[in-house]
N, C-alpha and C positions, 0 to 999 in steps of 0.2 A: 503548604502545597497540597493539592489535590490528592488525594489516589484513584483511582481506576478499580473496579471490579473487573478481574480477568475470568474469563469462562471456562475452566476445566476443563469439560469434557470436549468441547469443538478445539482447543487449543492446545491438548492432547492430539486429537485424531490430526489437529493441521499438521503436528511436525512429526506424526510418523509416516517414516518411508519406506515404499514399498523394496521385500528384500533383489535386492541387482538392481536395482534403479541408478540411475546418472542422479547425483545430485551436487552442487557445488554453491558455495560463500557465494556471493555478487557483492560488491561496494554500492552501497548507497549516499552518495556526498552528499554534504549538509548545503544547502543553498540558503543565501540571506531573505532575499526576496525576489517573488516571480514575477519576470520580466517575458513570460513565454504566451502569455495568453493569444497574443494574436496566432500563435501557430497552432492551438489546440484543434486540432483535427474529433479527438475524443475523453470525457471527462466522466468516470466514474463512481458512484460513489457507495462506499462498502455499508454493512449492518454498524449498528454505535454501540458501544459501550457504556457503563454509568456508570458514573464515579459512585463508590461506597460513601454515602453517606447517613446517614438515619433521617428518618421523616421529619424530628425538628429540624435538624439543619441544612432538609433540603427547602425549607418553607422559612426558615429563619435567615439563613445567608441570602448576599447582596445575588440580585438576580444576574448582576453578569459573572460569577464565580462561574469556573466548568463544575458541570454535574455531569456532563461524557462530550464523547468523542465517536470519531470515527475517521477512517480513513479515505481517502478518492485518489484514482488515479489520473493521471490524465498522460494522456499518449498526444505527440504532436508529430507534426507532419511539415518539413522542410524541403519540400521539390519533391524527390523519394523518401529521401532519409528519415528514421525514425526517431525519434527519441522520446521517455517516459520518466514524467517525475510521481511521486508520490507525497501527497500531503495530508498531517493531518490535523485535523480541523476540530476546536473542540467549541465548546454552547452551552450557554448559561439555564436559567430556568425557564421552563417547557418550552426550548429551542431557541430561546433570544440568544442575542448579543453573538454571533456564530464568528469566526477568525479564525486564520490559519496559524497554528501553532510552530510549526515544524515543516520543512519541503525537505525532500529531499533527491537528487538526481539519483534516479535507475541507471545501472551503469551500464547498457548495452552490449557496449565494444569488449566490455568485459567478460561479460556475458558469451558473446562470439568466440571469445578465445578459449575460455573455460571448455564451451560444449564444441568446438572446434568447428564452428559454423563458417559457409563461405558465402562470398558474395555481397549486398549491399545490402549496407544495414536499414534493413524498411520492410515496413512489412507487419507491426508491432499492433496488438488487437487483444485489447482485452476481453475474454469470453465470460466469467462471473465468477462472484464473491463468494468464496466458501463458508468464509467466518470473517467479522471483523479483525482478524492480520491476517487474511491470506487469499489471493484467488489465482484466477486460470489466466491466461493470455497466450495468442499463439503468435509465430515466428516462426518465417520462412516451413511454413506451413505442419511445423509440428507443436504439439500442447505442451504446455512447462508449468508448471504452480509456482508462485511465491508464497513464501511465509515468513515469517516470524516480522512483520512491520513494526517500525517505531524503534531502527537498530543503524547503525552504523553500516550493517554487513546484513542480507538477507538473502534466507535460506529461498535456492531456484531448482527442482525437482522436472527432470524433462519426464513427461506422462506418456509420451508416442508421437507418433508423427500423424 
């Protein structure tokens, strides 16, 4: 298996929160395969990450092996309704072979209920990528960060309205 160089210091500052801040879990479900593309209204896609490897084995391994990743969002758009997956996406040597590894459904409604948001769910806009796990999006017109990507559960920080 692969591993990932994770970046300390941007990956430090993504999961500190500001002190009072609203922050709460979101579910993120694992999905098999995307079926959503005709609705993609908007598709994102973050800074990559490189796998740890040494110079021989990144010039000696089979070139579709991941040597990194990154993550994209994609926000779609049903009549009003929102909804956002996230996937990510990892590439072999100097960006071959690229696939999605992993999707996984933004839980929204969840989302709604946590920060006790009202109204219909739409509205959803990614605004940019802090660090490869983490960026900005707004809703129902206030900013919220996500972070910690490539989890089950990810951390949703509302920033203001």
């Amino acid at each position: 298996m692969t591993r990932f160089l994770c970046l300390a210091i941007p990956l430090t500052i993504g999961w500190s929160v500001a002190a009072g801040s609203e922050t709460h879990l979101i579910r993120a479900k694992p999905v098999d395969k995307p079926d959503y593309y005709a609705w993609v209204s908007e598709l994102k896609t973050g800074p990559s990450e490189s796998a740890k490897l040494s110079d021989e084995e990144y010039e000696t391994k089979p070139h579709d092996i991941p040597r990194g990743r990154h993550f994209r969002v994609a926000a779609l758009t049903s009549e009003i309704y929102s909804s956002a997956y996230i996937e990510e996406v990892v590439f072999g040597y100097e960006g071959c072979c690229k696939r999605v590894a992993h999707i996984w459904k933004f839980d929204l409604e969840e989302l709604f209920d946590q920060f006790k948001l009202k109204g219909d769910l739409a509205g959803f806009t990614l605004v940019k990528w802090e660090d490869p796990r983490s960026f900005q999006f707004r809703l129902q017109g206030a900013l919220y960060r996500a972070f910690g990507l490539g989890t089950n559960q990810i951390k949703v920080e509302k920033l203001g309205g």
